[in-house]
C-alpha positions as CSV (number, residue, x, y, z in Angstrom):
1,X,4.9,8.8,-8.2
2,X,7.1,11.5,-7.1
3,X,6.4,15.2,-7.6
4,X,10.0,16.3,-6.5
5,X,8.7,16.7,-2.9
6,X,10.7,14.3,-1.4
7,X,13.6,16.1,0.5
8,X,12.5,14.1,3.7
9,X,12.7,10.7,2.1
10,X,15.4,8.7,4.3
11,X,17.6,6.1,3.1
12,X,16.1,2.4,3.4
13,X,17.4,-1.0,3.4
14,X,15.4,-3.7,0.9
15,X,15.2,-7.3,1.7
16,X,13.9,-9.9,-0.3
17,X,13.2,-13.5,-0.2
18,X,16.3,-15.4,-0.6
19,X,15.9,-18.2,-3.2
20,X,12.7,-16.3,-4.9
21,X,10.8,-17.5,-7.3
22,X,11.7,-15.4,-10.7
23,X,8.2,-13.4,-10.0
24,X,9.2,-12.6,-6.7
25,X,13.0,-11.7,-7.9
26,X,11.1,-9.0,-10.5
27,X,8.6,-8.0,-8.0
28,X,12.5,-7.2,-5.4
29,X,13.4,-5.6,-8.6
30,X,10.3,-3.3,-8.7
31,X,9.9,-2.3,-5.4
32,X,13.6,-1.3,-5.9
33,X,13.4,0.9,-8.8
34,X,10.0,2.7,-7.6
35,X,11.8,3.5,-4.6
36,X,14.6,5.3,-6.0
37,X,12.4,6.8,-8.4
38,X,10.1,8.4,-5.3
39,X,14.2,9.8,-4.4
40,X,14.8,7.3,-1.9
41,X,18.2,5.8,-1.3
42,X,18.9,1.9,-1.4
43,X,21.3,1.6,2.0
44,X,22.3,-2.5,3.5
45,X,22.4,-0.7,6.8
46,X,19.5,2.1,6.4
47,X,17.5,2.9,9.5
48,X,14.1,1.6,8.2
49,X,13.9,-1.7,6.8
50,X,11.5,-2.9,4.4
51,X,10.9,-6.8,3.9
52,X,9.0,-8.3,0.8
53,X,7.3,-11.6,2.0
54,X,5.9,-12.8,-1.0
55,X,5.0,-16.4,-2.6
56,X,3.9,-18.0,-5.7
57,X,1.2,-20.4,-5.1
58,X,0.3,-21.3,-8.5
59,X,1.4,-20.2,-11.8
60,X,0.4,-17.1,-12.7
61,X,0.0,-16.1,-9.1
62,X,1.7,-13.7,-7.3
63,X,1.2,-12.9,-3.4
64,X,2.9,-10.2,-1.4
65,X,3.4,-7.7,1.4
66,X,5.9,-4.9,2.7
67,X,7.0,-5.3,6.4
68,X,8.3,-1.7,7.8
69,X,11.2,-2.0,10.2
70,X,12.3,0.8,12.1
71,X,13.8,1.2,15.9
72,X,12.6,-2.6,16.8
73,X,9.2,-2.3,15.7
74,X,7.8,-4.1,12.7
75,X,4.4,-3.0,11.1
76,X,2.5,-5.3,8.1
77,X,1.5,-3.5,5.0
78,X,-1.4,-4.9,3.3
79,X,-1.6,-8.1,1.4
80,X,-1.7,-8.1,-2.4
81,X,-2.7,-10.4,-4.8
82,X,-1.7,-10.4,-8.6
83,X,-2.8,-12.9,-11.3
84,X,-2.8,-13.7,-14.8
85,X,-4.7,-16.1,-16.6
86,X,-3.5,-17.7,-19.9
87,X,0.3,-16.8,-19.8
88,X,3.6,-18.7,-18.3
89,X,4.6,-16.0,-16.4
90,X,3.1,-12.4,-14.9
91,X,4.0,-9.8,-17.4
92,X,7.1,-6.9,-16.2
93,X,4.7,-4.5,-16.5
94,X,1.5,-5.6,-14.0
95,X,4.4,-6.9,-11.8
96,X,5.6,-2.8,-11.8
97,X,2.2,-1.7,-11.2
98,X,2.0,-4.5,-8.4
99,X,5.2,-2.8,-6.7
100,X,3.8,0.3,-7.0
101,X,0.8,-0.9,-5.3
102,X,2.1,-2.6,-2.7
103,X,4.3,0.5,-1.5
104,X,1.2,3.2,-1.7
105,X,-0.7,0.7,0.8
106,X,2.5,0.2,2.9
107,X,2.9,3.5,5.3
108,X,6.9,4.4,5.0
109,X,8.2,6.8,7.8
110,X,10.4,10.0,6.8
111,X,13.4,10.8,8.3
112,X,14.1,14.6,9.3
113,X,16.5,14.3,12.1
């Protein structure tokens, strides 16, 4: 959620799971969009990396963490857990909260150089 603060937001490069499940292909999508909505640039060779690891055990199951890359070190954000009972797949909308959620727990470094 940006407030227009963001002037040291660096650029950042977003991998995701190659072959995804379609869950994990929207969550890519997500993460994406928040991130150029918090005024962060989408770069292939950005100086911090962020990887999605993500899986779908089950139907209606969606699991999922941010790796931070930056300068050979690689720190683990948190894992998250999403579900929905009853439905054949995890509706857009709790897989954008999700994405949301998964960056707020997942420290991202600034660049000011």
């Amino acid at each position: 959620m940006s407030d227009g603060t963001q002037a040291q937001a660096g650029p950042v490069s977003l991998v995701c799971p190659a072959d995804a499940a379609p869950a994990v292909s929207r969550l890519c999508t997500a993460i994406g969009a928040a991130l150029r909505e918090d005024g962060r640039q989408l770069q292939d060779e950005a100086p911090i990396r962020l990887v999605l690891e993500a899986e779908t055990p089950q139907p209606g199951m969606l699991k999922a963490r941010l790796a931070v890359e930056q300068g050979g070190l690689r720190q683990l954000g948190p894992q998250g857990e999403l579900s929905a009972m009853d439905v054949a797949a995890i509706p857009e909308d709790r897989i954008d909260g999700f994405a949301r959620t998964l960056l707020a727990r997942t420290p991202l470094p600034s660049l000011q150089e």
